[in-house]
C-alpha positions in Angstrom: -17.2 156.5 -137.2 -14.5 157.9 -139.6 -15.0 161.4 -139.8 -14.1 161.5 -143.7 -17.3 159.0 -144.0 -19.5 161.5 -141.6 -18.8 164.3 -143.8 -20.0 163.1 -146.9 -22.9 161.5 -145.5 -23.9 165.1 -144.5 -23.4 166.5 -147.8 -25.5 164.0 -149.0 -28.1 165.0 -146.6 -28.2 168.6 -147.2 -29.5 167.9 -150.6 -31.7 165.7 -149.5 -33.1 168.9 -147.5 -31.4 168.4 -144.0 -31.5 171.5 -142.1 -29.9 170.3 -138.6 -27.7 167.7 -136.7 -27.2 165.7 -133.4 -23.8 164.8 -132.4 -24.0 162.1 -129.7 -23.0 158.8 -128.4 -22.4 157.6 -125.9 -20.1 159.9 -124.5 -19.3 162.5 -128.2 -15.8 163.8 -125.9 -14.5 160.4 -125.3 -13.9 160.8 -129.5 -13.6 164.8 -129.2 -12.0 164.9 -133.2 -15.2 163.4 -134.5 -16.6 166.6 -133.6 -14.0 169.1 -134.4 -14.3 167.7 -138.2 -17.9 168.6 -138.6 -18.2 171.5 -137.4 -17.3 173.6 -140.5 -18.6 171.5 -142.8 -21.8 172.1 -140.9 -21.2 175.7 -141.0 -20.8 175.7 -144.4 -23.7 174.0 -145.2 -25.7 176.3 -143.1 -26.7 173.2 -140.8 -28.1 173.9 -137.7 -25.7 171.7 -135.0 -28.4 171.2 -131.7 -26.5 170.8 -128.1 -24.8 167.4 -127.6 -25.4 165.9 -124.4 -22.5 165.2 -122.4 -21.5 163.6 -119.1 -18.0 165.8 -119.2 -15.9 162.7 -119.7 -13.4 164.4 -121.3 -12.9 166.8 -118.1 -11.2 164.1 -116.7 -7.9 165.3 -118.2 -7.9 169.1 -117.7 -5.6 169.5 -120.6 -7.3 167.8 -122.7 -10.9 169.7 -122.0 -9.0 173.4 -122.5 -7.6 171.9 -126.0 -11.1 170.1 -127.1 -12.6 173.7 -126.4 -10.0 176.0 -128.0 -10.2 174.1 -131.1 -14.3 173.9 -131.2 -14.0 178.0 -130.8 -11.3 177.8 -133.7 -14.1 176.6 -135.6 -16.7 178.9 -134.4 -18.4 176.4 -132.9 -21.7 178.5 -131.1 -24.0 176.0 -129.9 -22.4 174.6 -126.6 -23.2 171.6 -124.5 -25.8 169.9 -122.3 -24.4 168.6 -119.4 -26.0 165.5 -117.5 -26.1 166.2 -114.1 -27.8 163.4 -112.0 -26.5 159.7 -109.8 -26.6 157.3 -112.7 -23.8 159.7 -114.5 -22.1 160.6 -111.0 -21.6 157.0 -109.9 -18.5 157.3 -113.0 -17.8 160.6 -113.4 -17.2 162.6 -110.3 -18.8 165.7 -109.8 -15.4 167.9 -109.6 -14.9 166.2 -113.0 -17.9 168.1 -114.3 -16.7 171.6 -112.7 -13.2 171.2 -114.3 -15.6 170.3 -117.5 -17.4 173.7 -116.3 -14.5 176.1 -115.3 -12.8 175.2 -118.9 -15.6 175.7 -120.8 -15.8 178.9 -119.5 -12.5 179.9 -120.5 -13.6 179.8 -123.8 -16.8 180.5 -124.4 -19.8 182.0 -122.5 -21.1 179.6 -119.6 -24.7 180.6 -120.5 -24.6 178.3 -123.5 -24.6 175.2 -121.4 -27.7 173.9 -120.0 -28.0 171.4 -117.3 -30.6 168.4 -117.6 -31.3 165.4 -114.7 -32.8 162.2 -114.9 -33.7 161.1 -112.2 -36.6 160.4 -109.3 -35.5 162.0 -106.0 -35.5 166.1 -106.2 -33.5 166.3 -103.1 -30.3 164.1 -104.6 -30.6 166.2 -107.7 -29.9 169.6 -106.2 -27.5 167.9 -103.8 -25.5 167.5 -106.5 -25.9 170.7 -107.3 -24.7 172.4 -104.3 -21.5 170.0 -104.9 -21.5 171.3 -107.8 -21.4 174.6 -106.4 -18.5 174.2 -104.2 -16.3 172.3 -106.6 -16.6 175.4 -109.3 -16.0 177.9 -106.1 -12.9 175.6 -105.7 -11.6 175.8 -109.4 -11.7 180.1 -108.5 -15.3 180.3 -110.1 -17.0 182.9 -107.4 -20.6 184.3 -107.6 -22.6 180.5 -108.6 -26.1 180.1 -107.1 -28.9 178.1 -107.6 -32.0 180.2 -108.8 -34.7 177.7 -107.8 -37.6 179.9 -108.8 -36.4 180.4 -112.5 -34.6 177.0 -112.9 -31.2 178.4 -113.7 -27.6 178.0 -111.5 -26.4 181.5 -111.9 -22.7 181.3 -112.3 -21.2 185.2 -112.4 -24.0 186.7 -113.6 -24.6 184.4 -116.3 -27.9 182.0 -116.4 -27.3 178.3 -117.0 -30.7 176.5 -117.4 -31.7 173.2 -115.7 -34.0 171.1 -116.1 -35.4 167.9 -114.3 -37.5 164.9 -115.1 -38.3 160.9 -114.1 -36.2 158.5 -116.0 -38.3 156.5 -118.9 -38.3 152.8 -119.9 -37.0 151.3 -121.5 -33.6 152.4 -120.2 -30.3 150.8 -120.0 -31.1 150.2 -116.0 -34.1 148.3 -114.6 -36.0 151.1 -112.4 -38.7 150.5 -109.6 -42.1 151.9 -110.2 -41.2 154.8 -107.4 -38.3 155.8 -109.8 -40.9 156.7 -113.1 -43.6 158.5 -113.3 -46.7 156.0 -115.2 -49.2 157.8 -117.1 -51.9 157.2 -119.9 -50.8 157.3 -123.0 -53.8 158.9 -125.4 -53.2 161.0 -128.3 -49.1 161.5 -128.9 -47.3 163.9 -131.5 -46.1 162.5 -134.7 -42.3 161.1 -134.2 -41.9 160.8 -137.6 -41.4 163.2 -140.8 -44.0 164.0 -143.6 -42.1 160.7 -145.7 -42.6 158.7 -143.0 -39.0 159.4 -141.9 -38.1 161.9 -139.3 -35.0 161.8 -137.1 -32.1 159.7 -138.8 -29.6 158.5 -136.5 -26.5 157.1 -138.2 -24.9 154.4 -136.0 -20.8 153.8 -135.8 -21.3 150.8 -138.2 -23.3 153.1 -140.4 -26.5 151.8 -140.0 -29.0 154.1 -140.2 -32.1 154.2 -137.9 -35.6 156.1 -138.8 -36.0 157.4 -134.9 -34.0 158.8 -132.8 -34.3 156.1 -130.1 -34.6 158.8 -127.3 -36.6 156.4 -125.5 -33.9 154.0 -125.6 -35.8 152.0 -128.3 -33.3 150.4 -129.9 -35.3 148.0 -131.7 -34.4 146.3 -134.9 -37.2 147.0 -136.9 -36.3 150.5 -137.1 -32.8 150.1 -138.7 -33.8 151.5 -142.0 -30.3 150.9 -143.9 -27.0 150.6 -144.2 -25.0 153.6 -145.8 -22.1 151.1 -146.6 -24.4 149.9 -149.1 -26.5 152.3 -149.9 -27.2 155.8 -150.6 -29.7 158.4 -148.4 -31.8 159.3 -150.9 -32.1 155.7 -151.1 -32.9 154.7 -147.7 -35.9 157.6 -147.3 -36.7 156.8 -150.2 -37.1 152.9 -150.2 -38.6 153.7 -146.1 -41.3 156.4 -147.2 -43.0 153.5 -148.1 -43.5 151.6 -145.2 -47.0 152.0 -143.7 -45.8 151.4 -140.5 -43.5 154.7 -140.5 -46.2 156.2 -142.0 -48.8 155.6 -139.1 -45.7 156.9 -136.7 -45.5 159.9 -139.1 -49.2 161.1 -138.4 -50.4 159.8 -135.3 -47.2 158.7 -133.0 -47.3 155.1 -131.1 -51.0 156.0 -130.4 -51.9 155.8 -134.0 -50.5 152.2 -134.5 -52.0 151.4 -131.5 -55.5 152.4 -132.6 -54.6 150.4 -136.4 -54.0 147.4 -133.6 -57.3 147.5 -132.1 -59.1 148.3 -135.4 -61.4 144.6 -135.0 -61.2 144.8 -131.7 -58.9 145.7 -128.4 -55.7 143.9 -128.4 -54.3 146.4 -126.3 -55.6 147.9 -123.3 -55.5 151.9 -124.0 -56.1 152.8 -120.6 -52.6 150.7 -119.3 -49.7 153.2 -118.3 -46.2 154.0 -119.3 -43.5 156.6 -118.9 -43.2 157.7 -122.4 -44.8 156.9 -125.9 -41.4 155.3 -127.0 -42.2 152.7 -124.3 -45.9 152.2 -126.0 -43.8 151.9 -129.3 -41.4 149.4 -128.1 -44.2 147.3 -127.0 -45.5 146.9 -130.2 -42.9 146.7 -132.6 -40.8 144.6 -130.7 -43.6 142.1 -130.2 -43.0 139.5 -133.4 -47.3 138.5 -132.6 -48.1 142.2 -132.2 -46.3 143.5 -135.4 -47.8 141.2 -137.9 -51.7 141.8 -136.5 -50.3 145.5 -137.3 -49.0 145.2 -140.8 -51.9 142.7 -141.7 -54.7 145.4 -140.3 -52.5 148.2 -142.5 -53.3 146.2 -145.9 -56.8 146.2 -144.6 -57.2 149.9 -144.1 
């Protein structure tokens, strides 16, 4: 995305009431200027800028990593990263790549601002990993690192780097085995959507412009909301604040169109299983039958 594009689009959304941002990808350090731009414009709008997620790419060229960190701390860039620690990333990026990614950081800035997160099934590959992990940032001259089970930090001189770990959810980029998710009922879920009817707003490359933030992987087209080559923001939330749908997502989550589903009568089953409520979602919206029974109940209601 050009970054001259990117910055208006978030003075635009300050206006409109935004109070914080998600830089992310892909990979956000295999385009590491993208980021550098924003920054102070964020700052100066008093925008909030959450952790990107990271797989340490960037790492890969130590020089590179040291001069993508100096010039985030030239902009006082405070929130840090979260890094992706688990054997879908690893089978790419090497594990010493993420030490280098680890050992520069903390060059710069505090390594208590990174947090760790793993996706992935099998606990005992996870913090194998992590005691690689361990030895590769003992070889870059990083002493005193430890894993703190019992608090779920890796303690790397004295400072406290969180981790976290969870099953991987469908629908994801990889087809996983029912041993590799965790299946659950899906009953009551929060609302994944804003008062409007519009919640996250994730601006895509090409500049269209979804109303969720897909962490669920559900990419689906019904939820491209616009296209800020065209248009404007206040149009898009505007024009979107309408749809009934969104609205439904806005109050009840996938649950709540779901329930506007089975409102003559069950079409779905709501005792059947998934991994997360984006994959209930998916199931609905990116069913052509399923969607119109759900917009035709919605002019009913």
């Amino acid at each position: 995305m050009d970054t001259g594009k990117a910055v208006e689009i978030l003075y635009e959304a300050k206006k409109l009431g935004l109070n914080s941002i998600q830089l992310t990808g892909g990979e956000i350090t295999m385009y590491p200027e993208f980021m550098v731009s924003l920054i102070p414009h964020a700052k100066k709008l008093a925008i909030r800028v959450n952790k990107p997620p990271t797989n340490c790419y960037i790492a890969g060229d130590r020089k590179k990593a040291n001069d993508f960190f100096m010039a985030l701390k030239e902009v006082n860039y405070t929130s840090g990263f979260r890094i992706s620690i688990d054997p879908y990333h690893q089978e790419k990026i090497p594990i010493k790549t993420t030490a280098v990614f680890i050992a520069e950081y903390g060059k710069v800035f505090r390594f208590s601002s990174l947090t760790i997160g793993s996706c992935y099934y099998d606990r005992e590959k996870i913090f194998g990993l992590y005691r690689q992990l361990i030895k590769e940032l003992e070889a870059e001259g990083i002493g005193e690192a430890e894993i703190d089970t019992e608090n779920k930090k890796i303690v790397i001189q004295g400072q406290k780097v969180k981790y976290g770990m969870w099953k991987p959810t469908r629908p994801s980029w990889k087809e996983l085995e029912e041993k590799e998710v965790e299946l659950k009922e899906i009953k009551n879920t929060m609302a994944c959507l804003g008062p409007h009817g519009v919640g996250y707003l994730w601006v895509e490359p090409d500049l269209k412009v979804r109303v969720c933030s897909c962490n669920g992987n559900n990419f689906n087209s019904y939820l491209v909301a616009g296209d800020l080559s065209r248009e404007t923001l206040k149009d898009i939330i505007s024009r979107n604040s309408k749809n009934r749908v969104f609205k439904v997502l806005a109050n009840y989550g996938p649950a709540g169109l779901r329930k506007v589903l089975n409102l003559k009568g069950e079409i779905m089953d709501e005792r059947k299983k998934y991994t997360f409520m984006c994959e209930l979602c998916n199931e609905i919206l990116g069913n052509a039958e399923l969607k119109n029974k759900l917009e035709e109940n919605l002019r009913e209601i």
